[in-house]
Residue frames as a rotation matrix with the C-alpha (Angstrom) as fourth column:
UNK 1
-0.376 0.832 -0.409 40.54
-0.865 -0.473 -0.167 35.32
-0.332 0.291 0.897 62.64
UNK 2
0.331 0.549 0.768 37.80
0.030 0.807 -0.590 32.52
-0.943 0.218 0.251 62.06
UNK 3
-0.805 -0.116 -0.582 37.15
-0.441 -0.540 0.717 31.47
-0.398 0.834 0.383 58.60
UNK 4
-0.868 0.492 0.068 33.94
0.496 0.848 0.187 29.61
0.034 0.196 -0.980 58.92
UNK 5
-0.193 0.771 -0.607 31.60
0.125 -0.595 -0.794 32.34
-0.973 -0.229 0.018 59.46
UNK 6
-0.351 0.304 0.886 28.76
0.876 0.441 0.196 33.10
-0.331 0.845 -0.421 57.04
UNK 7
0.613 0.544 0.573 28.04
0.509 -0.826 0.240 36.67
0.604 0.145 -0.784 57.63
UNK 8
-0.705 -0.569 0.424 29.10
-0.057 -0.550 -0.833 39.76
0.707 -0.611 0.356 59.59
UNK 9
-0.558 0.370 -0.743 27.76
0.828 0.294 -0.477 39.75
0.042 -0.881 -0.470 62.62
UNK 10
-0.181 0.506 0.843 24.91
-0.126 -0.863 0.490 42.70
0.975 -0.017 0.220 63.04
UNK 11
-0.505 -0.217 -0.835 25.31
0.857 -0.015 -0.515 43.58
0.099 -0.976 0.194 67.05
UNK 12
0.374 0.650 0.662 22.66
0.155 -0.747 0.646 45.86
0.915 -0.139 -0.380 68.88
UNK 13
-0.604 -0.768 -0.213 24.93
0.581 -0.241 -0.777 47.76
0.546 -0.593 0.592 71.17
UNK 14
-0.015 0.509 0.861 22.04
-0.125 -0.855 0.504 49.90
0.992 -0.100 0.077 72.62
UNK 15
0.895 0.223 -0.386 22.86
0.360 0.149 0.921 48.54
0.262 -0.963 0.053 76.16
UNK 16
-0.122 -0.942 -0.314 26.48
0.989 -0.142 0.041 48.95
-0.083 -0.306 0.948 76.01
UNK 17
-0.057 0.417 0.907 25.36
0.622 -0.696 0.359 52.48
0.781 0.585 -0.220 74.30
UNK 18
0.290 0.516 0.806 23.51
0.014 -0.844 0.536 53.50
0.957 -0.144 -0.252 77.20
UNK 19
0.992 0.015 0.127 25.28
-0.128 0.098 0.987 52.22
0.003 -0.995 0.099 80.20
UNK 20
0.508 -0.861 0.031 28.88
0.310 0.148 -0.939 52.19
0.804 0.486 0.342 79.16
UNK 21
-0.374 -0.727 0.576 30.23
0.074 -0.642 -0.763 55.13
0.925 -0.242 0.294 80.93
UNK 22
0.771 0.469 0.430 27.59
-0.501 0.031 0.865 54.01
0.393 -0.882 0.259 84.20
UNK 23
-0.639 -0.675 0.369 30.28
-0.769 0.546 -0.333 53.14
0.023 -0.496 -0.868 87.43
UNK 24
-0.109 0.619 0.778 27.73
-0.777 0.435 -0.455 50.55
-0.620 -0.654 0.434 88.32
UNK 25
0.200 0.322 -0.925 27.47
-0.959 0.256 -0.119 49.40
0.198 0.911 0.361 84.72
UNK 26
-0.254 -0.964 -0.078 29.82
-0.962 0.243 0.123 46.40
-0.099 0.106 -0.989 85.85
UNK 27
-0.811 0.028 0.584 27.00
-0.110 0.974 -0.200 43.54
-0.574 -0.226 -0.787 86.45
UNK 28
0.020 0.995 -0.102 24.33
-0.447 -0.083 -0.891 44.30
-0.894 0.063 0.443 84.09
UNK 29
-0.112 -0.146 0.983 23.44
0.272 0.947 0.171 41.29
-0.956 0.287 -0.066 82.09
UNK 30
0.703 0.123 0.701 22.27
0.698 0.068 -0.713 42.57
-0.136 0.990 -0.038 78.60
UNK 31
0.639 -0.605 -0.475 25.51
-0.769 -0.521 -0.371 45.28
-0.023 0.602 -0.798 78.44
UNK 32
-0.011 -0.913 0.409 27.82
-0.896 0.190 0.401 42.37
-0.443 -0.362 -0.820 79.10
UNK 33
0.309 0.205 0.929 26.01
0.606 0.710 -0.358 40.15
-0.733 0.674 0.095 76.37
UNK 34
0.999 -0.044 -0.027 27.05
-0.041 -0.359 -0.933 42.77
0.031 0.932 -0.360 73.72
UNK 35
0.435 -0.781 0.448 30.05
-0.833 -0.160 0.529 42.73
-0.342 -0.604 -0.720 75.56
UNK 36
-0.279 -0.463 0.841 30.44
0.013 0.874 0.486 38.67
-0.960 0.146 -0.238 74.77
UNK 37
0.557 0.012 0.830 29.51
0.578 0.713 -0.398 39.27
-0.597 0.701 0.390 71.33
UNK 38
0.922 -0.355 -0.156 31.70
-0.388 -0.858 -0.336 41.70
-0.014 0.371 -0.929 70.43
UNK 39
-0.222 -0.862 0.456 34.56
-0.782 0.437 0.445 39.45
-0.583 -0.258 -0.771 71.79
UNK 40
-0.025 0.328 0.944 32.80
0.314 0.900 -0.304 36.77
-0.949 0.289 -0.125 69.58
UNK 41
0.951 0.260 0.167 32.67
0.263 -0.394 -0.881 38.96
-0.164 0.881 -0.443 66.28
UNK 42
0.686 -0.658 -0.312 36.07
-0.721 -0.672 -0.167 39.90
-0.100 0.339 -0.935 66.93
UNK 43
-0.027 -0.622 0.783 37.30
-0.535 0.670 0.515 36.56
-0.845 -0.405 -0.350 67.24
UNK 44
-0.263 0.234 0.936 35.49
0.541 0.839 -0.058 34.50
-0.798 0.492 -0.348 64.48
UNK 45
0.820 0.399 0.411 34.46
0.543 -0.310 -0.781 37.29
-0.184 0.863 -0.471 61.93
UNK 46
-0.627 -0.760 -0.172 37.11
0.704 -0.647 0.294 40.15
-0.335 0.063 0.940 62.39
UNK 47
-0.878 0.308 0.366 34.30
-0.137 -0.895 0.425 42.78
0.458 0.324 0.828 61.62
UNK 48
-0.208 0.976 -0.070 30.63
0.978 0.209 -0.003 43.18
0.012 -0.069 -0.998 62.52
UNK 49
-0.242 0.543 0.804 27.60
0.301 -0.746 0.594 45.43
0.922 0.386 0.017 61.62
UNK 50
-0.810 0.225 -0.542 25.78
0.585 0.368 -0.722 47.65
0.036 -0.902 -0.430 64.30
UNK 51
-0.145 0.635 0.759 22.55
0.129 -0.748 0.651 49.10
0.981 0.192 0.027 65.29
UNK 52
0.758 0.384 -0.528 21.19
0.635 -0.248 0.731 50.56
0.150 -0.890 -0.431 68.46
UNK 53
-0.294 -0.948 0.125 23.85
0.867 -0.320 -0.383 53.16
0.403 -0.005 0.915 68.17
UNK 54
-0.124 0.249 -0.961 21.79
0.882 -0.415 -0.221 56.09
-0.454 -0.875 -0.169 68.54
UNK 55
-0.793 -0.118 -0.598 22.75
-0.335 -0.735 0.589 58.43
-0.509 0.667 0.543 65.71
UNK 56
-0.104 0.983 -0.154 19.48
-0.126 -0.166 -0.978 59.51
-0.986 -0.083 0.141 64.76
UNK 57
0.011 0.294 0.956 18.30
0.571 0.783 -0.247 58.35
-0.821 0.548 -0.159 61.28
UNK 58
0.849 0.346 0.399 17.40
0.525 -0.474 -0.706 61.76
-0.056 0.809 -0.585 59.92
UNK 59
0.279 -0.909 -0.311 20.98
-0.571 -0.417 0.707 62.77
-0.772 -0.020 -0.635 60.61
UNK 60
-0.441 -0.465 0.767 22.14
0.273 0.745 0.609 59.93
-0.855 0.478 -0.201 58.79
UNK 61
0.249 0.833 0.494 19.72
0.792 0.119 -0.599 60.97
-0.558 0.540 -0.630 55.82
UNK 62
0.931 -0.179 -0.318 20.80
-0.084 -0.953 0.292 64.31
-0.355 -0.246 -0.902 56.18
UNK 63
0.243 -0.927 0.286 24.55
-0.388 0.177 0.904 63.04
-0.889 -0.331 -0.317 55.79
UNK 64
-0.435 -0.073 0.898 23.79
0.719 0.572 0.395 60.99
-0.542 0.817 -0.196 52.54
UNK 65
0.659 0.751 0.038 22.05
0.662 -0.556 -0.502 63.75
-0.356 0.357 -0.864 51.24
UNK 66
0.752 -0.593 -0.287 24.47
-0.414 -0.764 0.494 66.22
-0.513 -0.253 -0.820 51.60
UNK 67
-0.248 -0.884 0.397 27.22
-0.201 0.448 0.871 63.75
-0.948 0.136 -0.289 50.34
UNK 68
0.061 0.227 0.972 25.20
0.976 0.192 -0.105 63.04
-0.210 0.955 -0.209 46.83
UNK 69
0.791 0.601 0.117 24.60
0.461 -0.459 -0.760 66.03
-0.403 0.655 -0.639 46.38
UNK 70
0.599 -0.555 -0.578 27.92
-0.500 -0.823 0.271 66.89
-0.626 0.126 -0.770 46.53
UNK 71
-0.547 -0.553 0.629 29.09
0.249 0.610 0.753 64.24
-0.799 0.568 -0.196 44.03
UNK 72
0.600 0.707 0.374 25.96
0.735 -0.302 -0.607 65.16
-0.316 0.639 -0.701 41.73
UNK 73
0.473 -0.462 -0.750 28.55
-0.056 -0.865 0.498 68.76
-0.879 -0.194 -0.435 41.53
UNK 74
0.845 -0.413 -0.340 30.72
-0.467 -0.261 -0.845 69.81
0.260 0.873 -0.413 38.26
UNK 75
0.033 -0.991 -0.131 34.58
0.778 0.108 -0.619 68.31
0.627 -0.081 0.775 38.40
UNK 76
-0.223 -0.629 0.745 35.64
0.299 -0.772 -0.561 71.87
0.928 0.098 0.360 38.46
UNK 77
0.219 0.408 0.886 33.66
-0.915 -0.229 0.332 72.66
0.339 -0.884 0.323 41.93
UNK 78
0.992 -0.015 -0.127 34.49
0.098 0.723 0.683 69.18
0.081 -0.690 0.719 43.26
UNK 79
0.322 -0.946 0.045 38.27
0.673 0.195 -0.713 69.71
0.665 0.260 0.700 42.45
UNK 80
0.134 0.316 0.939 38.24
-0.295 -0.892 0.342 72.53
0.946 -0.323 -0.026 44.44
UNK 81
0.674 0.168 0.720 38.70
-0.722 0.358 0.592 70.25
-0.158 -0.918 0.363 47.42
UNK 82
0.532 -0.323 -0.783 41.33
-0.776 0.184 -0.603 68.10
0.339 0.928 -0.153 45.86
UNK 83
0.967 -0.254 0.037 42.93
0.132 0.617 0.776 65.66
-0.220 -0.745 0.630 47.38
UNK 84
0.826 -0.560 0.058 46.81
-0.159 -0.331 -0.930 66.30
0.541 0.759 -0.362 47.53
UNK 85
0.201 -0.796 0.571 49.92
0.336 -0.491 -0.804 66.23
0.920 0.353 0.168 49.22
UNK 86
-0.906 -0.203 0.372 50.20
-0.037 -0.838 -0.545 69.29
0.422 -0.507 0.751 50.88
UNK 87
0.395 0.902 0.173 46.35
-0.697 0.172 0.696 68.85
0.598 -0.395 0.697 52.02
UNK 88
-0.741 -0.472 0.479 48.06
-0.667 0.598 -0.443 65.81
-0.077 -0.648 -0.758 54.08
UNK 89
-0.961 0.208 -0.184 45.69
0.025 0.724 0.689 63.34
0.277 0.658 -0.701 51.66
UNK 90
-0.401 0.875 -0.270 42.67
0.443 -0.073 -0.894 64.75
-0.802 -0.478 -0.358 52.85
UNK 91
-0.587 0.240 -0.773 40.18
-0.435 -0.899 0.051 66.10
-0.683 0.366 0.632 50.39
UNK 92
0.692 0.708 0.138 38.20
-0.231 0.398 -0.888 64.56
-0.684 0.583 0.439 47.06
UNK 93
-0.727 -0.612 0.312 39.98
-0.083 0.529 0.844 61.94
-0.682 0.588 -0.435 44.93
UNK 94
0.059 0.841 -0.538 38.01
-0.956 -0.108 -0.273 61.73
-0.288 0.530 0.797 41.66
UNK 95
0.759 0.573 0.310 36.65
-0.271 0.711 -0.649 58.42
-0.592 0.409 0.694 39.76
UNK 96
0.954 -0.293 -0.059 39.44
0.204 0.784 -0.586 56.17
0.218 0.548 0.808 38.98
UNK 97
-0.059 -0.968 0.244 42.78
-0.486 -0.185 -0.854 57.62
0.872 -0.169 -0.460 40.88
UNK 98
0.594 -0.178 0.784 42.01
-0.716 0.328 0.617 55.16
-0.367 -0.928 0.068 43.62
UNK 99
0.077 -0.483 -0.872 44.19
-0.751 0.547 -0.369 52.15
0.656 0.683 -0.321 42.67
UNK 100
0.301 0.031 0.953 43.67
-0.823 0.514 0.243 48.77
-0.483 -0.857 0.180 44.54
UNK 101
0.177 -0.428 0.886 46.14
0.176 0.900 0.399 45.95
-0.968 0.086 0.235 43.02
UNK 102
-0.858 -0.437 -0.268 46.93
-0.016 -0.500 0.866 48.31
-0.513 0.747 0.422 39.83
UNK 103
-0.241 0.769 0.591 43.36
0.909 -0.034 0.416 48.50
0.340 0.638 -0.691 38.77
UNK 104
-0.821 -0.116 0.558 41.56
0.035 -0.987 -0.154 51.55
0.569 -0.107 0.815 38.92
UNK 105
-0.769 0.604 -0.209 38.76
0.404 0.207 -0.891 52.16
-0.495 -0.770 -0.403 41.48
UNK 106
-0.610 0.516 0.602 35.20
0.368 -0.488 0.791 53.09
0.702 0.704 0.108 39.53
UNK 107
0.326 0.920 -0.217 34.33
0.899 -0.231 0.372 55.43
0.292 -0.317 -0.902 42.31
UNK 108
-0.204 -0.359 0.911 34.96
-0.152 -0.908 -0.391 59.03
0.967 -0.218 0.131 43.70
UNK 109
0.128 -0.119 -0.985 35.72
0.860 0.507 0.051 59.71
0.493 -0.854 0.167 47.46
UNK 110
0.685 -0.296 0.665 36.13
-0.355 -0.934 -0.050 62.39
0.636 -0.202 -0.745 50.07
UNK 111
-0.125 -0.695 -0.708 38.81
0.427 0.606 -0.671 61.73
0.896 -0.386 0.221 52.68
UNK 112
0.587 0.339 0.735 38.30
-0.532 -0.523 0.666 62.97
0.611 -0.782 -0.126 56.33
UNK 113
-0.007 -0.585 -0.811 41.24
0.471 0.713 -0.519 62.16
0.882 -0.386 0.271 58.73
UNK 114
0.519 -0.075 -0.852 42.15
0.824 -0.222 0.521 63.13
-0.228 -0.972 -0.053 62.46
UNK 115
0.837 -0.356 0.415 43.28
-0.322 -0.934 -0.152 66.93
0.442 -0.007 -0.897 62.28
UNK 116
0.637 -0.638 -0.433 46.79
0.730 0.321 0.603 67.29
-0.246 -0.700 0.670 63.01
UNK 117
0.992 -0.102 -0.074 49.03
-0.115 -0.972 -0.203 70.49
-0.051 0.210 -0.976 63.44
UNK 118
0.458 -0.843 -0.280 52.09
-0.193 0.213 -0.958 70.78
0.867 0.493 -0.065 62.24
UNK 119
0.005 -0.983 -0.185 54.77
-0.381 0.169 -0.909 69.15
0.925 0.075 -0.374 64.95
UNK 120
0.313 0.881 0.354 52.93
-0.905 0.164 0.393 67.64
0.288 -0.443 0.849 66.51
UNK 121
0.860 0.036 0.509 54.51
-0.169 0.961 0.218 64.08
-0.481 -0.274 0.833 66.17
UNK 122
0.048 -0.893 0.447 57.55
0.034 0.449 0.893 64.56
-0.998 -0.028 0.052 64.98
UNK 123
-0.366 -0.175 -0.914 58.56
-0.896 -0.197 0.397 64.21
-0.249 0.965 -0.085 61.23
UNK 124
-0.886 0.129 0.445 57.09
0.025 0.973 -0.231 60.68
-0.463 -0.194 -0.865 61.13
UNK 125
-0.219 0.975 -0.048 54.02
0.746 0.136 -0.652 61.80
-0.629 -0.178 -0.757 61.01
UNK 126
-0.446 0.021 -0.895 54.33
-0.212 -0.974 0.083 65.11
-0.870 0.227 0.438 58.70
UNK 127
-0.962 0.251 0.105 52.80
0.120 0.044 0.992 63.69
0.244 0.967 -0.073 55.36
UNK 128
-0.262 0.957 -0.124 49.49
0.908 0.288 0.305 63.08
0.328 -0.033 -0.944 57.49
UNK 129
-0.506 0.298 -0.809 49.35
0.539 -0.623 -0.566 66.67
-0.673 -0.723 0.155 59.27
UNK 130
-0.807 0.374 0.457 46.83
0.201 -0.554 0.808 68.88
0.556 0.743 0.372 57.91
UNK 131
-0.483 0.874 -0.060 42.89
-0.369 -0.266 -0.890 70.02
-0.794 -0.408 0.451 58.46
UNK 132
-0.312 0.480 0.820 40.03
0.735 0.669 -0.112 68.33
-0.602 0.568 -0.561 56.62
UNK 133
-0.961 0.216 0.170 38.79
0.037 -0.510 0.860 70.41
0.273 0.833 0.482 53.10
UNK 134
-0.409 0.880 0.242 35.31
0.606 0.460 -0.649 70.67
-0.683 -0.119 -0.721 53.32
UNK 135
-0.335 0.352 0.874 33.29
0.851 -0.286 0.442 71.89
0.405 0.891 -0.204 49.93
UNK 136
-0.931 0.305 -0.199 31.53
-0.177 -0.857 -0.484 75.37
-0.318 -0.416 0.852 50.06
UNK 137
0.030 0.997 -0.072 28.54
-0.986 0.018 -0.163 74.15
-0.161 0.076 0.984 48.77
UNK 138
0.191 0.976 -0.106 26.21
0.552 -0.018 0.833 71.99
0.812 -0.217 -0.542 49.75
UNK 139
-0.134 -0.335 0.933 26.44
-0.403 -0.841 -0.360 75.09
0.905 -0.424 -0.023 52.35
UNK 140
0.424 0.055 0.904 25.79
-0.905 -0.011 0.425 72.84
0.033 -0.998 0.045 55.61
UNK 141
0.161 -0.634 -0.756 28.64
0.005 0.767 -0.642 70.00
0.987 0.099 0.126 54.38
UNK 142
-0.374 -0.868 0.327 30.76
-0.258 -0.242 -0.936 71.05
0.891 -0.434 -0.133 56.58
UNK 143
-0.412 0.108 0.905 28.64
-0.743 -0.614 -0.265 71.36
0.527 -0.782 0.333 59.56
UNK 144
0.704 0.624 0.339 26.72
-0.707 0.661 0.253 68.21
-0.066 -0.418 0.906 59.61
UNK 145
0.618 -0.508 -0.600 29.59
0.009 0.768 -0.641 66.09
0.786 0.391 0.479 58.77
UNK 146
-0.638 -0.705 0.309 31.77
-0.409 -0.029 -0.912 67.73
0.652 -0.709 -0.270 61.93
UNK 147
-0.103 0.790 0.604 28.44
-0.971 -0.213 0.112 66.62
0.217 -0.574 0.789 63.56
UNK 148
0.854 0.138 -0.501 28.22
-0.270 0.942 -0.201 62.99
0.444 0.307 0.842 62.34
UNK 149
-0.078 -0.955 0.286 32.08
-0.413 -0.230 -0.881 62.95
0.907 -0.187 -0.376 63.29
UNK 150
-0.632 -0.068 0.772 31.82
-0.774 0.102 -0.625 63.76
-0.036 -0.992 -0.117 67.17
UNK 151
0.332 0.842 0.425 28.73
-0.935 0.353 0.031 61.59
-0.124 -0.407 0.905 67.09
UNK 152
0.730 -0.121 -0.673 30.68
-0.447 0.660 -0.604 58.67
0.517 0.742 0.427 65.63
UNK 153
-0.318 -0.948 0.003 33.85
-0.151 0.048 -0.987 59.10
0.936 -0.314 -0.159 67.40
UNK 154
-0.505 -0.135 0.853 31.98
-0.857 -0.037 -0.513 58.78
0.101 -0.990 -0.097 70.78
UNK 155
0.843 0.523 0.126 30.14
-0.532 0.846 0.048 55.36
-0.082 -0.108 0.991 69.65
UNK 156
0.442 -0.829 -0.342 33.71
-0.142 0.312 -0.939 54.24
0.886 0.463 0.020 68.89
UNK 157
-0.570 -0.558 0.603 34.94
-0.614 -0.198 -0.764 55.46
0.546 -0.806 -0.230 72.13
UNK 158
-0.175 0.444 0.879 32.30
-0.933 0.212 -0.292 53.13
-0.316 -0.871 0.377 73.80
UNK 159
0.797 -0.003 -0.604 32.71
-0.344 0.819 -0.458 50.26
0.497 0.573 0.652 71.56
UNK 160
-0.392 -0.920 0.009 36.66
-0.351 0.141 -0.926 50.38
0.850 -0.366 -0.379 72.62
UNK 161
-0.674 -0.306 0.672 35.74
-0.733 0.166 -0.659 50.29
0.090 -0.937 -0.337 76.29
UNK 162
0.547 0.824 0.149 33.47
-0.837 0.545 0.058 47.27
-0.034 -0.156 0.987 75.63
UNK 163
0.727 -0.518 -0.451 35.99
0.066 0.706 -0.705 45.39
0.684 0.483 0.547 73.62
UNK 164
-0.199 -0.466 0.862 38.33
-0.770 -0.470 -0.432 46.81
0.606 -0.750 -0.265 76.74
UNK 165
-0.109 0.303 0.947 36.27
-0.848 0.469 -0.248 44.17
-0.519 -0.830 0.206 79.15
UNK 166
0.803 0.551 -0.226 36.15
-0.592 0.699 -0.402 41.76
-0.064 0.456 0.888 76.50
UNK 167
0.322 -0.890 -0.322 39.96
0.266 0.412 -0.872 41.20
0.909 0.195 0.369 76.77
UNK 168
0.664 0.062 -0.745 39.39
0.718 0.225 0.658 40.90
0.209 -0.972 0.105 80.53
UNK 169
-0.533 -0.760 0.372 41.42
0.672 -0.647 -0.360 44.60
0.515 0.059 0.855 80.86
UNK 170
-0.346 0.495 -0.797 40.24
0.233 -0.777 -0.584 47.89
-0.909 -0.388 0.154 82.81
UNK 171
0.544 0.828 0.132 37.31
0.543 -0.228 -0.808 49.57
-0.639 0.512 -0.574 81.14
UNK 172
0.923 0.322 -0.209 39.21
0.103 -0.734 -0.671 52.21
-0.370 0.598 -0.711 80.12
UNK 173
0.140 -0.641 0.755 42.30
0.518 0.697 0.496 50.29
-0.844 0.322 0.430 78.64
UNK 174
-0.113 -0.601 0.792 42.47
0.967 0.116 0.225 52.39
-0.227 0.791 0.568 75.41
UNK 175
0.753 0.270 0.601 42.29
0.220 -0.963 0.157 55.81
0.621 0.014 -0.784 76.38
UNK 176
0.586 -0.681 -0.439 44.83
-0.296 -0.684 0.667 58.26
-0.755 -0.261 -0.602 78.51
UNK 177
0.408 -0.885 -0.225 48.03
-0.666 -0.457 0.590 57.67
-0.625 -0.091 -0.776 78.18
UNK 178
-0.221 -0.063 0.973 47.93
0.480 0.861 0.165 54.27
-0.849 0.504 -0.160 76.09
UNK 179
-0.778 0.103 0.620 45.72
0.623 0.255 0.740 55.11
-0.082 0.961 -0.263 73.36
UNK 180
0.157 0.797 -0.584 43.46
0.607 -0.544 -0.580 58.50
-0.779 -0.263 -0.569 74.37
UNK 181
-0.132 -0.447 -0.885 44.74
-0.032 -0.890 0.454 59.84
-0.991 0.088 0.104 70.76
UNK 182
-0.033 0.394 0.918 43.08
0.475 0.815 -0.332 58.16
-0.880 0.425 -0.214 68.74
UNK 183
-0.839 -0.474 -0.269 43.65
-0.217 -0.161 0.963 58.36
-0.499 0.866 0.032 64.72
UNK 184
0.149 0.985 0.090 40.01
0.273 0.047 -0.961 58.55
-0.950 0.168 -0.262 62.89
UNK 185
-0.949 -0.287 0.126 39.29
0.122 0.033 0.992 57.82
-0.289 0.957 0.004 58.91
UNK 186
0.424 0.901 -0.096 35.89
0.018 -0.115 -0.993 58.99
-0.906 0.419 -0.065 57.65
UNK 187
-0.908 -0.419 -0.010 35.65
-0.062 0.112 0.992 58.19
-0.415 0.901 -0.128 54.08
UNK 188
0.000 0.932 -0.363 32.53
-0.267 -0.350 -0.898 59.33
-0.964 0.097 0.248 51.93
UNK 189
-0.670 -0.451 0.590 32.31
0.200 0.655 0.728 57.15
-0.715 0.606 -0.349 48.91
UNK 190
0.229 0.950 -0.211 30.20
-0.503 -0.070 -0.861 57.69
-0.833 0.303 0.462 45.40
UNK 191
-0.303 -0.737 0.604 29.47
0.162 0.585 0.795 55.28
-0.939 0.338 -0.057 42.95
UNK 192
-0.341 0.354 -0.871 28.74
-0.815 -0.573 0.087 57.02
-0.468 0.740 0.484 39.28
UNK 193
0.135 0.376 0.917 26.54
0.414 0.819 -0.397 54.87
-0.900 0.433 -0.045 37.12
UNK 194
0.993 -0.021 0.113 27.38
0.109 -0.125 -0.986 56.87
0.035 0.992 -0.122 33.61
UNK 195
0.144 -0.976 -0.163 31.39
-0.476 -0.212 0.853 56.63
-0.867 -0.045 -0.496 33.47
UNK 196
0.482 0.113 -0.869 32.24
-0.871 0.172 -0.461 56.08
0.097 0.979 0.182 29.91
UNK 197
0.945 0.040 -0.326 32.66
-0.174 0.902 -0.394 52.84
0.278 0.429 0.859 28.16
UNK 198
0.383 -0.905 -0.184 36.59
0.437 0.353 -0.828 53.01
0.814 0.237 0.530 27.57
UNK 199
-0.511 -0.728 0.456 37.15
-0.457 -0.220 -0.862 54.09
0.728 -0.649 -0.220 31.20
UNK 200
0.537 0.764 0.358 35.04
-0.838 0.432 0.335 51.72
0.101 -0.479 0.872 33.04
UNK 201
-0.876 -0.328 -0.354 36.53
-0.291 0.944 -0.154 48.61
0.385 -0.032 -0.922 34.85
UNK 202
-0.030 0.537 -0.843 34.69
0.298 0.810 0.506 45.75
0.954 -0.236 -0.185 36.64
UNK 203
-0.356 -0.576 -0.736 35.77
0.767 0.270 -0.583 47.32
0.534 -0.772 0.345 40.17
UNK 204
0.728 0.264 0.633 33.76
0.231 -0.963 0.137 49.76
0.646 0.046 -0.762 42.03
UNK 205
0.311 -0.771 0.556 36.67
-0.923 -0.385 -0.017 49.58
0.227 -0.508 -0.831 44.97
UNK 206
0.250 -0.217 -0.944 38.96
-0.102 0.963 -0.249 45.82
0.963 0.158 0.219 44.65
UNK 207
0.782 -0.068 -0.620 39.34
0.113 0.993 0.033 43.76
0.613 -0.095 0.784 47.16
UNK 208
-0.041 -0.999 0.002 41.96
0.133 -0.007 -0.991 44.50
0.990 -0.040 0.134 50.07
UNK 209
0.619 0.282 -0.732 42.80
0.698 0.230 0.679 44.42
0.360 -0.931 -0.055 53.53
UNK 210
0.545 -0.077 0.835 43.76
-0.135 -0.991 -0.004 48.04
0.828 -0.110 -0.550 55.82
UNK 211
-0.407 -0.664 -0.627 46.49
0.620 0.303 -0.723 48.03
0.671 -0.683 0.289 58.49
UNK 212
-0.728 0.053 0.684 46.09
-0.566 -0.609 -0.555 49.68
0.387 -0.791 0.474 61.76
């Protein structure tokens, strides 16, 4: 990873978007410029921003909506969804049980991982098996968020098969049998602005770097 760069990179994928999954796709010049900056963002930033995705705005609106309003809730009706365990760490972690470098985190969170039934993978994998919680009220949580999901997971899936040609590989290099199982983290984040004095840190989430 670089360490001269001054920004993330903000990449309009709307060619790669729309012509990914075209057989023909293979010589057209403006997907195969997102193509060379993607291999450039991944080289010299290790992240970057995008737009031209497609996922309509008022979804997205819709999505933040829905997600305040369910932080805006009582404890006792967010707990309800707990994070836990047995939930296979999926669910709502309240305001200050995140810990990053022994500090507390000064925000609240839902988790949202890849469904997985039980034996599936083996005992390895058994802390993570489970199904995502989803709140009973705001009453269309559930629905727009499995929306936002699929809609996500298939800009992902065409990101991959860019970054796929960007490391001079077949298109579809991380899918079947390699890597067509792919492990997804959705993570809905709120940050409270009245948390009392004597439980307030400096941190709304510290500083750290995610394997996988």
């Amino acid at each position: 990873m670089g360490s001269d760069f001054k920004s993330i990179p903000l990449i309009d994928i709307g060619p790669l978007v729309e012509k990914i999954d075209d057989p023909s796709m293979a010589n057209d010049k403006d997907l195969l410029q997102v193509v060379r900056l993607l291999d450039d963002a991944c080289k010299e930033a290790g992240f970057f921003y995008v737009k031209g995705h497609g996922i309509d705005e008022s979804l997205m609106r819709e999505v933040r909506n829905v997600t305040r309003e369910f932080f805006q809730l009582p404890y006792e009706e967010k707990l309800k969804i707990k994070m836990t365990p047995q939930s296979g760490y999926r669910g709502y972690q309240r305001i200050g049980e995140n810990i990053t470098k022994g500090k507390p985190d000064m925000h609240e969170a839902i988790d949202c991982y890849t469904p997985i039934r039980p034996g599936k993978y083996g005992d390895l994998v058994k802390p993570m098996e489970g199904s995502n919680l989803w709140p009973k009220y705001p009453s269309n949580f559930e629905v727009l968020l499995e929306n936002y999901i699929k809609l996500c997971r298939d800009i992902s899936r065409k990101i991959m098969r860019g970054i796929a040609l960007a490391l001079g590989g077949a298109i579809d290099a991380f899918e079947g049998d390699t890597a067509g199982d792919p492990f997804w983290v959705l993570r809905l984040i709120g940050y409270p602005v009245d948390i009392p004095e004597e439980q307030r840190t400096d941190t709304g989430c510290g500083a750290h770097t995610d394997y996988g």
